[in-house]
C-alpha positions, 0 to 999 in steps of 0.5 A, a space after each residue: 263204175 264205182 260210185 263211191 268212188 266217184 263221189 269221193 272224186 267230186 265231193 272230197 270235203 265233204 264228210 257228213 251224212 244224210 243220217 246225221 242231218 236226219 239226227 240234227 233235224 228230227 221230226 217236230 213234236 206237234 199234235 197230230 194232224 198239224 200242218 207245217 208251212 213255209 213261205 220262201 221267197 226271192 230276195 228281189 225286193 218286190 213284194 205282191 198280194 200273190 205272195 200275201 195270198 200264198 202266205 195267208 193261205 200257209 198262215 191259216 192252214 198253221 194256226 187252224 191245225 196248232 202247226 207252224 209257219 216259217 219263213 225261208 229265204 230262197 236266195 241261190 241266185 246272187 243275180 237277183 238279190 236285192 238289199 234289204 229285201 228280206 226286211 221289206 217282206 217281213 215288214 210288209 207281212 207283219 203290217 197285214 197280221 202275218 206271223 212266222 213262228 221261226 225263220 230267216 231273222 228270228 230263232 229256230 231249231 230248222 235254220 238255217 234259214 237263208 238258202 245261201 248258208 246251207 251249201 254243205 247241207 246241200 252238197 251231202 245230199 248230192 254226194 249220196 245220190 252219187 254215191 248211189 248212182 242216181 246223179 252224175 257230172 255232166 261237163 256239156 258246155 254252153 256251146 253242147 247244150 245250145 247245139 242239142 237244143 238246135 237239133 231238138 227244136 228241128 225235129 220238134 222234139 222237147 228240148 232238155 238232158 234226156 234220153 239219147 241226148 244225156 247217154 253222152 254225160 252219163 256214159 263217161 267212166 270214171 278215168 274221163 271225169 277224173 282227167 277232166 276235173 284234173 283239166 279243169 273243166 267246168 261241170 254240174 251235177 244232174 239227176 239220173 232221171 228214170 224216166 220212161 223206163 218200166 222197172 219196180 222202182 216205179 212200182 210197174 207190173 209186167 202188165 203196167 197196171 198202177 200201184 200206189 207208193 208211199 206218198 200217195 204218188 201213183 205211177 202208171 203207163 200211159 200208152 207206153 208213157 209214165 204218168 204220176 197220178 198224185 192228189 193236190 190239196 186245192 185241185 184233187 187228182 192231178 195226172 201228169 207225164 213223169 220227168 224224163 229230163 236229167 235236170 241240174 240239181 248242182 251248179 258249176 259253183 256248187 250252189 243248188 238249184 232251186 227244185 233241188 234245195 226245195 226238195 232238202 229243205 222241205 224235208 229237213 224242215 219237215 214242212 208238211 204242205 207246199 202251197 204255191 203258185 199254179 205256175 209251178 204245177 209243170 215243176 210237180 213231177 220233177 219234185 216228185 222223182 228228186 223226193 223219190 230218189 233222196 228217199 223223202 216222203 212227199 209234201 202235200 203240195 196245194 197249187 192255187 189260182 193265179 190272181 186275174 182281173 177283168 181289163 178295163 180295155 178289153 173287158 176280158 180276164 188277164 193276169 195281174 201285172 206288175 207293169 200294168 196294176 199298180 195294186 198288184 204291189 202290196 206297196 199300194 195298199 199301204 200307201 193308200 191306207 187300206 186297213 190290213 184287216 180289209 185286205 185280209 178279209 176280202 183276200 178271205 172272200 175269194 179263197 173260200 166262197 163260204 166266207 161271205 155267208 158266213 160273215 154276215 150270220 157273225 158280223 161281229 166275230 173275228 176273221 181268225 174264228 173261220 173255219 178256213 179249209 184248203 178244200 173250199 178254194 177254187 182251182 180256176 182263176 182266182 178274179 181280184 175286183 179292187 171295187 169289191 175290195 173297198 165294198 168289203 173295206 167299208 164294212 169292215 172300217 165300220 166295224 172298227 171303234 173310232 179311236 182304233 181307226 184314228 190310230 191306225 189313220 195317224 200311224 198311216 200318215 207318219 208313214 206315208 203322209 207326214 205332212 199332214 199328221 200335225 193336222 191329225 195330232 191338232 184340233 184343225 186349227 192353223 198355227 197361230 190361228 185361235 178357235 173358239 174350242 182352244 189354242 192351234 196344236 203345234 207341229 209337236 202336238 201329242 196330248 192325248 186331248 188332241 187327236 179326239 177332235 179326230 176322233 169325233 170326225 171319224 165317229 159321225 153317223 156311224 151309228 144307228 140302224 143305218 150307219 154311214 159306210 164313207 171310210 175306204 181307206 186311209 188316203 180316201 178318209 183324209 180326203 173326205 174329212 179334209 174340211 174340218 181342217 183349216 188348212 185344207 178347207 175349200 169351196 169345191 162346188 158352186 151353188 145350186 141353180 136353182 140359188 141366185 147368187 144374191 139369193 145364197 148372199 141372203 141365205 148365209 147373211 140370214 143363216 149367220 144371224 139366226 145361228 145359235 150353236 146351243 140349238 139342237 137339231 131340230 131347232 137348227 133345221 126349224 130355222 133353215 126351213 124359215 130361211 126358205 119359205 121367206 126367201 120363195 123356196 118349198 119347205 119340202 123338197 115334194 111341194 116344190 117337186 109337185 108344183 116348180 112353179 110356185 117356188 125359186 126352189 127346195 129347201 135342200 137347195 137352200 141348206 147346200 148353200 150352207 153345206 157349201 160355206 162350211 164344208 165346201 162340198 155339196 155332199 157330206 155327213 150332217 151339218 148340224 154335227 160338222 158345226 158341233 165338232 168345228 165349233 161357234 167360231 170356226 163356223 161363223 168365220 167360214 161363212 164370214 168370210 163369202 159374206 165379205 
């Protein structure tokens, strides 16, 4: 057959060439050794850390080797497209600190970007495999292809356009396929796989030893089987069958399918490493042969673990779920106010096990300072411990300045908790209410003097050689400094038992008329401890350990019951700082008000 003339037959609209596209698309001028990554997503709407995982790993590898990183939409399917999902992918990524140099919504020399805009890029590549013999129309309908994988299912054979069950598409002449175009009947495009066959172009003696091609792809026989041997960025050698299968690389509507539109794209957009999902491994050798027939070098392609977690049921690993792991969806971390620098670091820890080390020999150094290698990850099952998340988030909150996390608090709340944010603007003190420090904050409350009352909560006991490690996220502040604010302010516990109800009565009576708001700490805890002894409680928690019998009880006993009338609860930060911060009348009222 004359394969040109076939492909004028298929494609008559289509006049370019791949050297034009290799004119318009050069290589990038970039150091050597720089490393080209993308991120290509499906425009579904749905975002995981899967994808914050894979993009922060392409991120890295960039920035480490003065390369760059795009963002390309893969968006061939129209079934699954979602509005407004490109901009919920760029948002959330840009709210974890990951940053494209060029893609899909911004400029570049490579677009474009969109997958769904690059039709006639596509269908040149396709008219010159034709054109070479290396693709053919295929007319097999649904019914054909549902036939064949009946008969391949019962006699246990892989299903799929291979071998014998492809002869009948590729043997058609050129007078078939022109009278079945003429009659209007559908087809796609497929690739000639070579398959199993022995020949040079596989790079095959007569004996069937190995030779290495360009690309570092190795071809070998296997028993009578070609095998691709090939090395992974994050897993070494891999060895697996070669494609047989004649796969679509066009479809009835002209769009590309996805392995085929990958294959032109990484190559125009001269992306260097490929790093994806364990699940695309099988996909490895198809890619493989569709470079090899467009005459591509091959990318670095970087497979990591799936993420998996220890079921709460079972106690066994799995994969995470959409369905059943909310945190699954990057959505969760920001509704919950985890730090974005939280999320980075502790995603750092599973994808190189140095990191942890090197953490804590430069507690104070930037992420961005690690040496990240691809090299270091682990190819086994990548475990995520939402526990071990927050152990990380509290070291890394800590090490952020109170005013920086007041912001990123009060940025969190107009987003996902607007109700709350003019209590974070104010001083706590309810609308129309006065305290002793200044007039209630209004709903419009944006000086600069009304969020340091929130930052002086978020400071206490943060510093010292033991500072206090409380914060985890943002929703989790709120909750554990809701007290200071008026309006969410509760009794949540009772007091000790070791307290009578008449005995508490007398401690805040005594307490409130002892209170002095100058007295230093000391001075404040001297008169707690007086409070005790007169009342029969241990001025040491020990006196009262070696010898209950003696006394009602301590004198922690007797400072939880103060704990509890201005905090409500019987754990928190130090009391005498909670007063400081309140202030002498909010003080006074709160234990006013269980006296009456």
């Amino acid at each position: 057959m004359d394969n040109n003339k076939l492909a004028a037959l298929l494609f008559p609209e289509v006049t370019g060439t791949p050297s034009e596209l290799e004119d318009r698309f050069p290589k990038r001028q970039l150091p050597q050794g720089a490393m080209v990554t993308r991120m290509g997503p499906s425009p579904t709407g749905f975002i995981h850390l899967g994808n914050l995982y894979g993009a922060f790993v392409d991120e890295r590898m960039a920035r480490l080797s003065n390369g760059l990183f795009y963002l390309r939409i893969e968006d061939t399917d129209d079934k699954r497209y979602v509005e407004g999902a490109v901009e919920t992918v760029t948002s959330a990524l840009d709210f974890f600190g990951i940053k494209f140099d060029e893609g899909a919504g911004m400029s570049g020399d490579y677009g474009p970007y969109y997958q769904s805009q690059r039709k006639d890029i596509y269908q040149i590549y396709v008219k010159d495999l034709v054109s070479k013999g290396k693709a053919y129309p295929c007319f097999l309908t649904e019914e054909d292809l549902a036939e064949i994988r009946k008969t391949q299912e019962a006699n246990g054979e892989t299903t799929g356009i291979y071998g014998k069950y492809a002869e009948k598409s590729r043997s058609l002449s050129y007078e078939e396929i022109e009278s079945n175009i003429a009659a209007g009947l559908p087809y796609v495009v497929r690739l000639r796989s070579k398959g199993n066959e022995v020949d040079p172009d596989h790079c095959l003696n007569e004996t069937g030893s190995a030779c290495e091609r360009d690309g570092g792809v190795t071809y070998a026989n296997h028993d009578g089987r070609i095998y691709i041997h090939l090395k992974d960025g994050i897993r070494g050698e891999v060895a697996m069958p070669a494609n047989d299968q004649d796969v679509v690389i066009l479809k009835a509507n002209g769009i590309p399918t996805y392995h085929f539109a990958h294959a032109v794209d990484d190559h125009l957009m001269r992306t260097t490493h490929v790093v994806r999902g364990e699940e695309w491994l099988m996909s490895l050798p198809i890619h493989v042969e569709l470079f090899e027939a467009l005459g591509f070098d091959l990318p670095v392609y970087c497979h990591t673990a799936v993420l998996m977690k220890i079921d709460d049921e079972t106690g066994n690993k799995r994969k995470l779920s959409k369905r059943l792991d909310p945190e699954l969806s990057l959505d969760y971390y920001r509704s919950e106010g985890y730090h974005p620098l939280a999320v980075k670091e502790y995603l750092m820890t599973i994808l190189n096990s140095d990191f942890e080390e090197w953490r804590a020999a430069n507690p104070d150094t930037p992420l961005e300072d690690f040496e990240f290698s691809i090299e270091k990850m682990n190819s086994a099952g990548a475990l995520f411990d939402l526990n071990k998340l927050n152990d990380v988030s509290k070291d890394v909150l800590l090490r952020i300045p109170p005013e920086e996390l007041a912001e990123f608090m009060i940025d969190w709340a107009k987003e996902c908790r607007p109700e709350i944010v003019p209590l974070l603007l104010g001083d706590g003190v309810s609308e129309g209410a006065a305290g002793a420090d200044g007039p209630a904050a209004s709903d419009s409350a944006t000086t600069s003097a009304a969020p340091e009352y929130l930052i002086k909560i978020l400071a206490i006991g943060r510093e010292g050689k033991k500072p206090r490690k409380d914060f985890i996220s943002a929703g989790q502040m709120f909750d554990f400094i809701s007290y200071f604010y008026d309006d969410c302010f509760m009794i949540r516990e009772t007091v000790p038992e070791e307290v009578s109800d008449g005995d508490a009565s007398e401690i805040l009576r005594r307490y409130l008329e002892s209170y002095d708001h100058n007295d230093d700490q000391s001075q404040w805890f001297d008169k707690i401890r007086t409070i005790a002894t007169d009342l029969g409680y241990a001025a040491k928690p020990k006196d009262y350990k070696k010898n209950p019998d003696e006394y009602k009880g301590h004198v922690g006993h007797v400072s939880t019951v103060i704990r509890l009338a201005i905090v409500g609860r019987s754990q928190s930060p130090d009391v005498w700082e909670i007063q400081q911060i309140l202030g002498e009348e909010r003080t006074r009222s709160r234990i006013e008000a269980l006296l009456v």
